[in-house]
C-alpha positions as a printed Julia matrix, in Angstrom:
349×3 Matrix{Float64}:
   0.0    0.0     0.0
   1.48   3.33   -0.92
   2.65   5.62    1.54
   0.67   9.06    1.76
   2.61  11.66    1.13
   3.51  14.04    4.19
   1.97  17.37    3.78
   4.12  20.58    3.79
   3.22  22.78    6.74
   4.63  26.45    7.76
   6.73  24.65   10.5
   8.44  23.3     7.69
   8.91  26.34    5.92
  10.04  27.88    9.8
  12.59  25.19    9.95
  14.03  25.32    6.25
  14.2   29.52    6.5
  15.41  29.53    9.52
  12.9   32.05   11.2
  10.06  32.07   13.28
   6.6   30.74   12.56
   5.11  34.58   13.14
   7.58  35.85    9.88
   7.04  33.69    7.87
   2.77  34.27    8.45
   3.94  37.55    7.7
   5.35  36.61    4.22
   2.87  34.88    3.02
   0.58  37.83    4.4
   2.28  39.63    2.61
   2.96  42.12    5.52
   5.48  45.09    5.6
   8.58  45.07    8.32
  10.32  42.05    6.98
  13.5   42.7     5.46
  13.76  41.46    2.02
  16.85  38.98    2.65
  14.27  37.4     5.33
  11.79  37.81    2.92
  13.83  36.21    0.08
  14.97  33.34    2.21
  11.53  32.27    3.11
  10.15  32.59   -0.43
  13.16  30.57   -1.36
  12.01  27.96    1.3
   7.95  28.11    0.29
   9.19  27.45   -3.09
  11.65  24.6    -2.59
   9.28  22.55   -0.26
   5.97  23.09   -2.45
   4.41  24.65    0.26
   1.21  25.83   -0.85
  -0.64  28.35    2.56
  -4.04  27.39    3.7
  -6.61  29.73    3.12
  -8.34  28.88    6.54
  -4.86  29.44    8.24
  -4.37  32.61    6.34
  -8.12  33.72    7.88
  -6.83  32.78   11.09
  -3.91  34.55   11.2
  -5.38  38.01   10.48
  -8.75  39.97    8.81
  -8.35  38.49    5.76
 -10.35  36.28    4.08
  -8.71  35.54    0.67
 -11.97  35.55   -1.16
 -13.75  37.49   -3.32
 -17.34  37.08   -4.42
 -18.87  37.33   -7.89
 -22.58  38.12   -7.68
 -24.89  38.14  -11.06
 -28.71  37.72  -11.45
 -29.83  34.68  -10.66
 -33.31  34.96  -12.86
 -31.3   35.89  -16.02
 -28.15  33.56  -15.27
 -30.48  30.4   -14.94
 -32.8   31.38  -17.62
 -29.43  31.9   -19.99
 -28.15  28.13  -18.65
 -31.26  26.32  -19.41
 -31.91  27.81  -22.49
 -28.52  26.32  -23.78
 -27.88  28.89  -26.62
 -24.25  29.1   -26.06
 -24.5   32.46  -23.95
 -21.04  32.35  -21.67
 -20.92  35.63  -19.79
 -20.05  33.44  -16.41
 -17.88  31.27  -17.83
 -15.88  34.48  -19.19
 -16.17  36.07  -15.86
 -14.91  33.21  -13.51
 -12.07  32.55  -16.7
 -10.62  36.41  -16.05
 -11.94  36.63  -12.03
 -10.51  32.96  -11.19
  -7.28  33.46  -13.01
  -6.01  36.63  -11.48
  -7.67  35.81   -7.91
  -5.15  32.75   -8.1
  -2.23  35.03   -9.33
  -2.68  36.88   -5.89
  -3.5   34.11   -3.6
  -7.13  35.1    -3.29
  -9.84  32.47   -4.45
 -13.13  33.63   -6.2
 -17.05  32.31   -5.09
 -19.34  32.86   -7.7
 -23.37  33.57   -6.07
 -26.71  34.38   -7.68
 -29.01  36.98   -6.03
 -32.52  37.91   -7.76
 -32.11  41.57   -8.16
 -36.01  41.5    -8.47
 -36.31  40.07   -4.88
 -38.09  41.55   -2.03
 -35.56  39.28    0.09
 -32.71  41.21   -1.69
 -30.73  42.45    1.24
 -31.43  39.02    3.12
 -29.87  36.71    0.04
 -27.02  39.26    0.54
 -26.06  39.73    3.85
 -26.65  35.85    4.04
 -23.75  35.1     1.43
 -21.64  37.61    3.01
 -22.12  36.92    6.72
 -21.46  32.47    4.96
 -18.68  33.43    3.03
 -17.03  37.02    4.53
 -15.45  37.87    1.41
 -12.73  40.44    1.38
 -14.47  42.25   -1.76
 -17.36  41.73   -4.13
 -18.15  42.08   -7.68
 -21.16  43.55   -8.77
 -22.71  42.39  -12.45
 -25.36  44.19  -14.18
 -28.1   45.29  -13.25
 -26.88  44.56  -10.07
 -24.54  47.24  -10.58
 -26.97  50.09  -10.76
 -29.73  49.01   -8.42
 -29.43  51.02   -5.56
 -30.62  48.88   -2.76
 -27.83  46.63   -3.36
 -25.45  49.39   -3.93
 -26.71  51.26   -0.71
 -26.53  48.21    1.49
 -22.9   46.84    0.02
 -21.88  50.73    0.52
 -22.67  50.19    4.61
 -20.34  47.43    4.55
 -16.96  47.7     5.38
 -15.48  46.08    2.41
 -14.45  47.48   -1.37
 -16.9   46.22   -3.98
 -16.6   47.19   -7.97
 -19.67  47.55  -10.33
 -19.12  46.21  -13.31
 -21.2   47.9   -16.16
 -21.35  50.77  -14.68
 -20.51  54.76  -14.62
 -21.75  56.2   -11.04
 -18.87  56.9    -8.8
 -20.68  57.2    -5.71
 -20.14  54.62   -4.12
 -17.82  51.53   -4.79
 -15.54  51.59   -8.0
 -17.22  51.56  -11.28
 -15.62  50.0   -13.94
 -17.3   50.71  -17.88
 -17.28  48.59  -20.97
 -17.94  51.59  -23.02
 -21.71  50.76  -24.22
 -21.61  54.19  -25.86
 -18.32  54.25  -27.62
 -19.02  50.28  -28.89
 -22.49  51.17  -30.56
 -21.12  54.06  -31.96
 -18.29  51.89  -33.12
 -21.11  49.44  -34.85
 -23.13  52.47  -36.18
 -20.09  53.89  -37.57
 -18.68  50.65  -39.65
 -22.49  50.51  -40.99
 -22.53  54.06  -41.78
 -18.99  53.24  -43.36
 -20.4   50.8   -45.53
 -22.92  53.12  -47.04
 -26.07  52.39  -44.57
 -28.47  55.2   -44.09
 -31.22  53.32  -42.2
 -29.78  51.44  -39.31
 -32.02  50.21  -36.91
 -31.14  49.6   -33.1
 -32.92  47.0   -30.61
 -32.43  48.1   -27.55
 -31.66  45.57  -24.35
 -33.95  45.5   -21.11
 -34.79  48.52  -19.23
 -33.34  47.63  -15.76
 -29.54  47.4   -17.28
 -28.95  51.08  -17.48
 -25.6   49.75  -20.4
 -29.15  48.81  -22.84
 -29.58  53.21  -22.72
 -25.84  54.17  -22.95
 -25.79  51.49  -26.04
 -28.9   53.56  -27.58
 -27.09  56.64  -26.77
 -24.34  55.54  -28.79
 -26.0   54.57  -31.69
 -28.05  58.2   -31.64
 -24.53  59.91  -31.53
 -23.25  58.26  -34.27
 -26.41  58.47  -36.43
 -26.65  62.03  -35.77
 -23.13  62.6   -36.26
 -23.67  61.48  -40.1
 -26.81  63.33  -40.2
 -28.78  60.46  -39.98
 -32.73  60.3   -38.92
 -33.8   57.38  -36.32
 -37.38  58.22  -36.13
 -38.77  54.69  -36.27
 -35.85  52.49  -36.33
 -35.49  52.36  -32.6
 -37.18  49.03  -31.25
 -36.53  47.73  -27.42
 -36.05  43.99  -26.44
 -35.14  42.2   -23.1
 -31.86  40.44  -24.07
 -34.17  37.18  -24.98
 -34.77  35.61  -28.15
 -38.01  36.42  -27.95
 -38.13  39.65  -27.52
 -35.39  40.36  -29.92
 -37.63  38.23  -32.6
 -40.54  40.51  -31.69
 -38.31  43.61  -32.4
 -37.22  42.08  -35.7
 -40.6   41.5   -36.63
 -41.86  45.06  -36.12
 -38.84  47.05  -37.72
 -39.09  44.81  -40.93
 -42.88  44.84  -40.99
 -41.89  48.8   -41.99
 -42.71  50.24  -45.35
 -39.42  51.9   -45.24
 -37.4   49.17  -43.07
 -33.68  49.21  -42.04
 -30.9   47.99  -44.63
 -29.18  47.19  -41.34
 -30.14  46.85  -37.31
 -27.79  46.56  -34.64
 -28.87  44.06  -31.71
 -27.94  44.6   -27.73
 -26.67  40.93  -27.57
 -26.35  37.58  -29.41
 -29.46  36.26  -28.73
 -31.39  39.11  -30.37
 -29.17  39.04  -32.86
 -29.82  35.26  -33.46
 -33.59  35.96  -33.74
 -33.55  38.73  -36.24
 -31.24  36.72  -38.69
 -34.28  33.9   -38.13
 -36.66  36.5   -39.22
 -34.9   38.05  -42.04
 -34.17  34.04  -43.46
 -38.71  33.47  -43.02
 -39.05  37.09  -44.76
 -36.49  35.7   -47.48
 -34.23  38.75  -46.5
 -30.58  37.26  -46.99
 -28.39  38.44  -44.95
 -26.26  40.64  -45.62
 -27.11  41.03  -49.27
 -30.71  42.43  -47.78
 -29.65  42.94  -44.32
 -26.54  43.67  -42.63
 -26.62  42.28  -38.85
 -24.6   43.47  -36.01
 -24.35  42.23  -32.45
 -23.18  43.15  -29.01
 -21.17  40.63  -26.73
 -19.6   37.71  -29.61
 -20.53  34.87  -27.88
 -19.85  31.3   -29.7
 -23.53  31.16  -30.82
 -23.04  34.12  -33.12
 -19.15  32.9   -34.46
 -20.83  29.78  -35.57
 -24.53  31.17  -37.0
 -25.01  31.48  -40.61
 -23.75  33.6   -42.06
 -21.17  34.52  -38.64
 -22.69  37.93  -37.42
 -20.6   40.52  -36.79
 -20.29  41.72  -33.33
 -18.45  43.99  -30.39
 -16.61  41.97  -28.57
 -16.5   43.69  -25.05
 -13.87  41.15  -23.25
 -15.62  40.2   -19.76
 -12.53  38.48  -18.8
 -10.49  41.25  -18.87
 -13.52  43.23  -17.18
 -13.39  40.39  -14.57
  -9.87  40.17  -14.3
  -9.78  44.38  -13.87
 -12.27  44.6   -11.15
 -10.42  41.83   -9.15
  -7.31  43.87   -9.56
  -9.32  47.03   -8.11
 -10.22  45.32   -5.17
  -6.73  43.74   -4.29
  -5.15  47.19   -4.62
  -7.66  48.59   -2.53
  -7.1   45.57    0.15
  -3.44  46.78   -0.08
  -4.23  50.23    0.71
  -4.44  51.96   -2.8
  -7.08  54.67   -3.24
  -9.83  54.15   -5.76
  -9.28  55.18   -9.11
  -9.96  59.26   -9.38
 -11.79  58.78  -12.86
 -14.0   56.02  -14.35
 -12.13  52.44  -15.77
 -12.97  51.34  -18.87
 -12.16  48.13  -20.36
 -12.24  48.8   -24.06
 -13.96  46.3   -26.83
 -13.27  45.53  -29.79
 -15.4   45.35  -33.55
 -14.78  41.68  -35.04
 -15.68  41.83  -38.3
 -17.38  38.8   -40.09
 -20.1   37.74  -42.93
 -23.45  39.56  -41.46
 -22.51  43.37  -43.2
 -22.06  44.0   -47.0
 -22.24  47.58  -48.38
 -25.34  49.12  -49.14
 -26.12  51.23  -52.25
């Protein structure tokens, strides 16, 4: 029978450094007045032995708790999982948020809370009371609803809003809805569009009005009318079929409509195909967030690709430097995206 392996504790570490058991807590705590021979001596020793610290120790040994947790809507996130449409906003968030956590020692937990909720505060103070995280990410909408905001803003703990661009209270860190549909309205403009259409996202995710905002500025920038060609969806296929159906029902319909995410997208190229609108030759498409369902549609839709892993990974950065005692950031952070070009936009005209 094989021998179990003897597990690496800090009294090993003690021993192999040569210093106490309270220094080298400190190193791994990453705690000032150690000199950095000591310091390089017992790194030297972690390293050598495969020591890897204990989170619960760590906890033990001081206010820290090493985690950070990830909170998104729970209605949305479920309704997104059992659909099975190839939507991967958490996977991209735990892929940025997990990654860098690890490259600091901290460990991410990943909760849904029903922003909806009467019992809103109670989910919330319930994780954080289970789990007393050291920080926590907000997702939208729970990034501009102010109960949540208002309650995480009595607690004595940093939390970032992702998706958003208030800076009164916790750090706010943009994907630049406005700049990315202005970016999409522009390459249609670009490619000789005059009537571009926009279907706007729900009404509780305050990114669905900077994204129409966007799309206004552009239009108007080129002189452009939008009487008409603004429709509003809920992020669902449904809705975003609905839309569809209404703006091509028009006498005068769009040569081109830009979608608030992948699954509206998805629906209008379904409607265009049972109109016998090909796409782009009759339609150019555009969508926001370039998740696989849209790389692999056909024809593949063009999209902004606003990276949430980077988003993740920034906001986890934000709240380790404020752990360490940095100030927050004295002007909005913004993760930029990016326009991937593909199959759904041909010139017009």
């Amino acid at each position: 029978m094989a021998r179990r392996r003897q597990a690496v504790t800090i009294r090993h570490v003690s021993a192999a450094a040569g210093v106490s058991l309270q220094t080298v807590s400190r190193v791994i705590n990453n705690e000032p007045n150690v000199r950095a021979e000591t310091r390089d001596r017992v790194q030297a020793a972690i390293d050598s032995l495969g020591y890897v610290p204990s989170i619960a120790a760590q906890r033990m040994s001081g206010s820290r708790s090493y985690l950070i947790l990830a909170i998104n809507d729970r209605e949305r996130t479920i309704a997104d999982w059992q659909a099975r449409q190839g939507t991967d906003w958490v996977d991209q968030m735990l892929l940025g948020g997990m990654l860098t956590c690890a490259e600091h020692g901290y460990r991410m937990i990943f909760e849904l809370i029903d922003t909806h909720s009467d019992h809103v505060e109670r989910e919330l103070l319930a994780a954080i009371a289970a789990l007393q995280p050291d920080g926590i990410i907000l997702t939208p909408p729970h990034s501009d609803n102010p109960q949540i905001v208002d309650l995480l803003a009595e607690q004595d703990m940093p939390f970032v809003r992702i998706g958003s661009q208030r800076q009164d209270a916790g750090i706010a860190v943009s994907m630049d809805d406005a700049g990315s549909a202005a970016t999409a309205t522009r390459h249609l403009i670009d490619h000789g569009h005059r009537r571009i259409a926009c279907i706007a996202g729900a009404s509780d995710y305050e990114l669905s009005g900077w994204r129409v905002d966007g799309w206004r500025a552009a239009m108007a920038e080129a002189g452009l009318d939008t009487a008409g060609l603004l429709d509003a969806g809920d992020f669902s296929h449904a809705s975003g079929r609905a839309a569809a159906l209404r703006l091509l029902a028009r006498p005068d319909r769009p040569t081109a409509i830009i979608a608030s995410n992948d699954q509206m997208a998805i629906a209008t190229l379904a409607v265009a195909r049972e109109q016998g609108l090909g796409v782009p030759d009759d339609l150019s498409i555009i969508s926001f967030d370039n998740t696989p369902i849209v790389q692999f549609a056909q024809p593949p839709l063009t999209a902004i690709d606003q990276s949430i892993a980077a988003t993740a990974s920034t906001a986890v950065e934000l709240i380790i430097a404020h752990l360490k005692g940095a100030p927050p950031p004295a002007s909005l952070t913004s993760v930029p995206s990016t326009l991937i070009s593909r199959a759904s936009v041909a010139r017009h005209g």
